[in-house]
N, C-alpha and C positions, 0 to 999 in steps of 0.2 A: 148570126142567128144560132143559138143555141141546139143540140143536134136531138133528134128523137131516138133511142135505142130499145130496137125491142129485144127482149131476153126470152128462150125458150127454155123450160126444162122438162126432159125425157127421161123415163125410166120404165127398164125392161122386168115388168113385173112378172110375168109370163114365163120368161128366159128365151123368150123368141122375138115379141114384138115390142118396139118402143111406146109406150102413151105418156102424150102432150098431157102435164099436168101444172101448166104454169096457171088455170085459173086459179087455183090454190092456193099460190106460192106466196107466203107472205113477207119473207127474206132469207137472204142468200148471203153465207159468209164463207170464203174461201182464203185458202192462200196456200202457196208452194214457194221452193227454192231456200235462201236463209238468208238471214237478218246480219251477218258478215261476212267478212272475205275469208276468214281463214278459220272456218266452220264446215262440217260436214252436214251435205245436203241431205235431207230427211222426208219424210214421206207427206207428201202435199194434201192437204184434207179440207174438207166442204160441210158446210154444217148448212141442211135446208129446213127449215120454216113451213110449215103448210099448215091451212085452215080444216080441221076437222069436225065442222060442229055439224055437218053433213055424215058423219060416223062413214064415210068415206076409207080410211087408212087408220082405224082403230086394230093394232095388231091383235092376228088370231081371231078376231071377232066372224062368226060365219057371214052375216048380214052386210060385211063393208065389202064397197066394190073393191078394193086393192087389197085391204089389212090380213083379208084369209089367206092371200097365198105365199108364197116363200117371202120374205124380204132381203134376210142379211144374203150378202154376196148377190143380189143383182146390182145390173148395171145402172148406172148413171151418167146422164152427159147435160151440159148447160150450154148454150149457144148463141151468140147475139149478131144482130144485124142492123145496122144504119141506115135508117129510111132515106134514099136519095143518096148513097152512097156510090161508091164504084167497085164492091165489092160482088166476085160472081157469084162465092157463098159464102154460107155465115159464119161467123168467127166461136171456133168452140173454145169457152172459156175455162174449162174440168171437164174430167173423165173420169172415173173411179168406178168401184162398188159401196153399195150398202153394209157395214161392219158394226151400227147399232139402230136401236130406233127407242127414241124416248116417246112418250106420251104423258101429257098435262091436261088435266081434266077441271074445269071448273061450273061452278052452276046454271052458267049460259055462254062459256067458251068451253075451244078442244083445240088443241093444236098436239102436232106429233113434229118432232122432230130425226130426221135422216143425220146421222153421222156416215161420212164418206169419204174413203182414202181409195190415192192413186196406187196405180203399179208397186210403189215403193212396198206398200204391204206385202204383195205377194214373195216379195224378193225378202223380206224380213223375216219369212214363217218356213220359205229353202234353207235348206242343210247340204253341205258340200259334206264327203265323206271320203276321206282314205285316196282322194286323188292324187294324180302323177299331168305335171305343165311341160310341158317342154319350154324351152328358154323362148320366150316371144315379147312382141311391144304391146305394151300395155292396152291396146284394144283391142287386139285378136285374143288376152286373154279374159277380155270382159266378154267376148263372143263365146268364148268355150265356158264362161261359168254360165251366160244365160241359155247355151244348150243341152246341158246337163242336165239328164232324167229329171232329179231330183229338183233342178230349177223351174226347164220347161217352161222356158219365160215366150210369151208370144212373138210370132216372128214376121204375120204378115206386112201387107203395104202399111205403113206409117207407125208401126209400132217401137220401132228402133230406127237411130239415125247413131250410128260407133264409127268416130275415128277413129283411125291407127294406133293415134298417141306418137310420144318421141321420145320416153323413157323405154328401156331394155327390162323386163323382167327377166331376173333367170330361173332354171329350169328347179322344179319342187316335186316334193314327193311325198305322201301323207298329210296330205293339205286336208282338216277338218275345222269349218269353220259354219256359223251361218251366210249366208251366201252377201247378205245385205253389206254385213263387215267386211267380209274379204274384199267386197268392189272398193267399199268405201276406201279400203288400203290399198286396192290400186289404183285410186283416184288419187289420194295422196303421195304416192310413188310420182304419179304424172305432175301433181300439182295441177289438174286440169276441173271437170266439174263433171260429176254423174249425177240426175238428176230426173225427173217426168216435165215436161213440157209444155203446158195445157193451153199455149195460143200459138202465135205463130201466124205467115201471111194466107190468108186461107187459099184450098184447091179441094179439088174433087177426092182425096185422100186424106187430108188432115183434118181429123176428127177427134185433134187435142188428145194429148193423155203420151206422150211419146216419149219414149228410154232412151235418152240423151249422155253422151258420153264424150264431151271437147276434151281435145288434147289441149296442153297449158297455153299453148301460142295459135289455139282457131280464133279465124274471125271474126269478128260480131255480124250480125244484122242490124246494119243502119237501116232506118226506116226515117229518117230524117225531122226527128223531134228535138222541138230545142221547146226548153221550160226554165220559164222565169217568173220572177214575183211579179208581182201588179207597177208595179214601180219602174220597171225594165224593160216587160212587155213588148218585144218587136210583131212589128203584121206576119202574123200567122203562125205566132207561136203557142202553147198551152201556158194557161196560167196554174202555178200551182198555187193551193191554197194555204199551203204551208210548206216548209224547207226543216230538217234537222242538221243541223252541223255539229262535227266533234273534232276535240284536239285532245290528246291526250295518248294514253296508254295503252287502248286498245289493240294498237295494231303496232308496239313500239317491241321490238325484238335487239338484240345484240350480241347474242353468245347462240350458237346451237350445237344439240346432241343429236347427231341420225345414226342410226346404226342400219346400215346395210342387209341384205338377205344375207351374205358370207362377209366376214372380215371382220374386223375393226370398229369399233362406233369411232364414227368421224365429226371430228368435234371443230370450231372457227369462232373467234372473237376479234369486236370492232373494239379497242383500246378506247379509241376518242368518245364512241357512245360509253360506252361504261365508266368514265371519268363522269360525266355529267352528268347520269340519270341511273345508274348502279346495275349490275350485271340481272338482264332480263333473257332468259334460257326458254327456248322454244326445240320440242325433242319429240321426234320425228321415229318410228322404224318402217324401213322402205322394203321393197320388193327387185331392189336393183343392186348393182355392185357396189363397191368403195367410194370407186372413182365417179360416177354417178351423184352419189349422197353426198359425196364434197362438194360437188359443184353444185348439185340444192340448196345443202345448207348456206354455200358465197353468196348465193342469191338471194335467200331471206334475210340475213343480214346488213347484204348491201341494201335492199328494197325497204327496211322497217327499223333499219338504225335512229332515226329520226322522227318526233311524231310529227306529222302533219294536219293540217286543218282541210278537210272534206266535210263534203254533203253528204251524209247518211241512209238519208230517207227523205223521199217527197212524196208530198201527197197532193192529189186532183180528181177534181171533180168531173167526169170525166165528159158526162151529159151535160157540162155547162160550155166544153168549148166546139167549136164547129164541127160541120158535116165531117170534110175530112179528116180534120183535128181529131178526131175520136175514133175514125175508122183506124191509126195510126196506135193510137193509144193501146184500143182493144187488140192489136197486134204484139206488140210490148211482149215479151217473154225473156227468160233470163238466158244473155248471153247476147240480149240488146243494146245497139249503142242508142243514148242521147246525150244531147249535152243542155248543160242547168248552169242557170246565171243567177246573179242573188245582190243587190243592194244592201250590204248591213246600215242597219240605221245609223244615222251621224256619219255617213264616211261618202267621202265622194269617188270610191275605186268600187265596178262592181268585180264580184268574186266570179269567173266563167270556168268552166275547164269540161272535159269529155268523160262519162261516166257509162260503165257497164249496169244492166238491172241485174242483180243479182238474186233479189226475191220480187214476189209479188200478191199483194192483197186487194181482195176485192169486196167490197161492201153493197149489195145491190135490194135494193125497194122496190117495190112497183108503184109505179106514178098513176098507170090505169090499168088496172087487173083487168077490162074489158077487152084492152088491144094492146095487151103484155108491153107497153110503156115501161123504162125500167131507170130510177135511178143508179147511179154507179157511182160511189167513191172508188177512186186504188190509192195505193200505197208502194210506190217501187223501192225497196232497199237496193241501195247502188255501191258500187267504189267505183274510185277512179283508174283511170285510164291507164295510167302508169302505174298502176298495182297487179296487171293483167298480162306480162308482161315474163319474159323470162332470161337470163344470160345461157349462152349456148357457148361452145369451146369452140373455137376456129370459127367462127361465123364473123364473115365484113364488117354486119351491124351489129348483132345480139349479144358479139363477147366486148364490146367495149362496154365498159357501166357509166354511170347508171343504163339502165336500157330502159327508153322509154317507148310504147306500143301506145296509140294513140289509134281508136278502133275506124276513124273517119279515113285513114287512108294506108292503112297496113294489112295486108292479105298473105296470110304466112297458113292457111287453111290445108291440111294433109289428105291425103290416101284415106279414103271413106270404104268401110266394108262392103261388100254389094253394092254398091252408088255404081250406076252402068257408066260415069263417066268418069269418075275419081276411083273406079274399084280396080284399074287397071295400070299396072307398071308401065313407064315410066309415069307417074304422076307433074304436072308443071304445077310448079308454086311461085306463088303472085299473082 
């Protein structure tokens, strides 16, 4: 049986209290994370839909109940729930502020629409100025940009979740940057993922929207989804309604240039790729030493010498598969495992393998605006498992290559900032 999903959406017009304005709500387009792997992650935004022919949220107008009072920069949150589910609370799907408001007018319609972006904005419009780092790991130095006057990024329960990381920054002086960029290069440094977060298994704290910072080898959240064609389809899996797969040159590397915080630019070429497919240069500057950036650049090389054939992007309906099925679903946030099967036509081998989400879209209707009923398309952009993965120097496993990380039973998860149980030395990993 097909699941019922109802959707709320709140917004704090007042700057104090939230109001339920999902009667209005006539669609809801979202999405966060990125549409590749070796892309930097950008500020997630929500585009909402409302019915104003009740002059309701006509900006500025003294006469609408919402439109007179402030709009841009209040809050926003969206939230859903699975009728018969087993969840204790609802799954918030965004979090943001209001950063524009259009309005469309016509002779017996009105609709106004909300543009809304996550935390990312705020972190795009900070300015780092004339700072001094001491030499630290890559997430104690993403804790000291987001406490920075001039950042001020929020800090209560659920607003941050910073790994340690396992790249070395070293120590800097005169750091003037915007604050967005500078993360984004110590995320690169890490090779890891920064990021807002807007789902997640729900609790009494996670009210979506959360400043996410994995080191390159944390491990996923299986939630234990497998998605296949209609073709494939095992009991109790999602269908998706569509698969993208690519081969090519997307993700096909063989030569790189990183240049270090001090030294050298350190430079590494695979001979055999570049006999076959002509010298493809991927060029890097990091926040770490020499010896560091050589051992990144061996690993992009070894890891993307090769194109490979993956799943890209899947898409499903989300309200079309069961109770649970969907509770599972609306959990999905990037840095999720599942894993995706696929029949290509005419062949008799299906195509299986384990995939991180790396983005996520969401397309939502309302099926019954009386009892906020709520269509949901998503769209998860994925790579694979063994792209998520890193070579480490002296390590048992990680320094033989290829190194392959497969998120269903690898737990290489680090030392968590404030986390009362990972925030304390000695940390055990596994």
């Amino acid at each position: 049986m097909a699941a019922t999903i109802m959707v709320k959406v709140e917004v704090k017009f007042d700057g104090t209290n939230f109001n339920d304005i999902t009667q209005y709500v006539e669609q809801i387009q979202l999405t966060y994370g990125r549409s590749a792997l070796l892309q930097d992650f950008s500020a997630g935004g929500m585009s909402l839909f409302v019915d104003n022919t009740g002059g309701e949220f006509t900006p500025g107008h003294p006469g609408a109940s919402y439109g007179d009072s402030q709009l841009i920069n209040r809050d926003v949150r969206v939230s859903s729930e699975v009728v018969g589910g087993s969840d204790s609370y609802a799954t918030y799907l965004f979090r943001g502020v209001i950063t524009d408001v259009n309005y469309t007018a016509g002779f017996n319609t009105s609709q106004v629409q909300f543009v809304i972006s996550d935390g990312f904005d705020r972190l795009a419009t900070a300015s780092i100025y004339n700072q001094t780092f001491a030499e630290a790991y890559t997430g104690v130095r993403v804790a000291e940009i987001l406490d920075l006057a001039s950042v001020d990024y929020p800090d209560e329960s659920g607003d941050r979740d910073i790994d340690l990381g396992v790249a070395n920054c070293l120590a800097a002086s005169g750091v003037t940057a915007t604050a967005l960029d500078y993360l984004q290069q110590l995320t690169r440094t890490e090779n890891g993922r920064l990021l807002i977060n807007h789902a997640g298994t729900p609790s009494a704290t996670n009210f979506g929207g959360i400043l996410q910072f994995y080191a390159r080898n944390a491990s996923s959240d299986d939630h234990g989804i497998i998605i296949s064609d209609s073709v494939t389809l095992s009991t109790g899996s999602a269908e998706a309604s569509s698969l993208e797969l690519e081969w090519g040159s997307e993700l096909l590397f063989n030569s790189y240039e990183f240049t270090p915080a001090t030294g050298a630019v350190q430079t590494g070429t695979e001979a055999a790729s570049i006999a076959k497919y002509g010298e493809r240069v991927i060029k890097r500057t990091l926040l770490s030493d020499a010896d560091y950036s050589e051992e990144a650049g061996d690993y992009f090389i070894n890891l993307f010498d090769e194109p490979a054939l993956r799943v890209s992007r899947v898409m499903v309906d989300i309200d079309s598969a069961t109770t649970a099925t969907a509770e599972k679903l609306l959990h999905l946030h990037v840095n999720s495992a599942l894993n995706l099967s696929y029949l290509p036509p005419g062949s008799a081998t299906t195509v299986s393998g384990a995939y991180l989400v790396e983005g996520v879209t969401l397309d939502i209707t309302p099926r019954d605006m009386a009892t906020n009923a709520a269509s949901i398309k998503a769209i998860y952009s994925t790579s694979a498992a063994d792209q998520t993965g890193y070579w480490v120097l002296g390590d048992a496993v990680l320094s033989t290559l290829p190194t392959i990380l497969a998120p269903s039973w690898i737990d290489t998860s680090s030392f968590r900032l404030d986390d009362p149980d990972r925030g304390v030395f000695p940390v055990r990993m596994g």
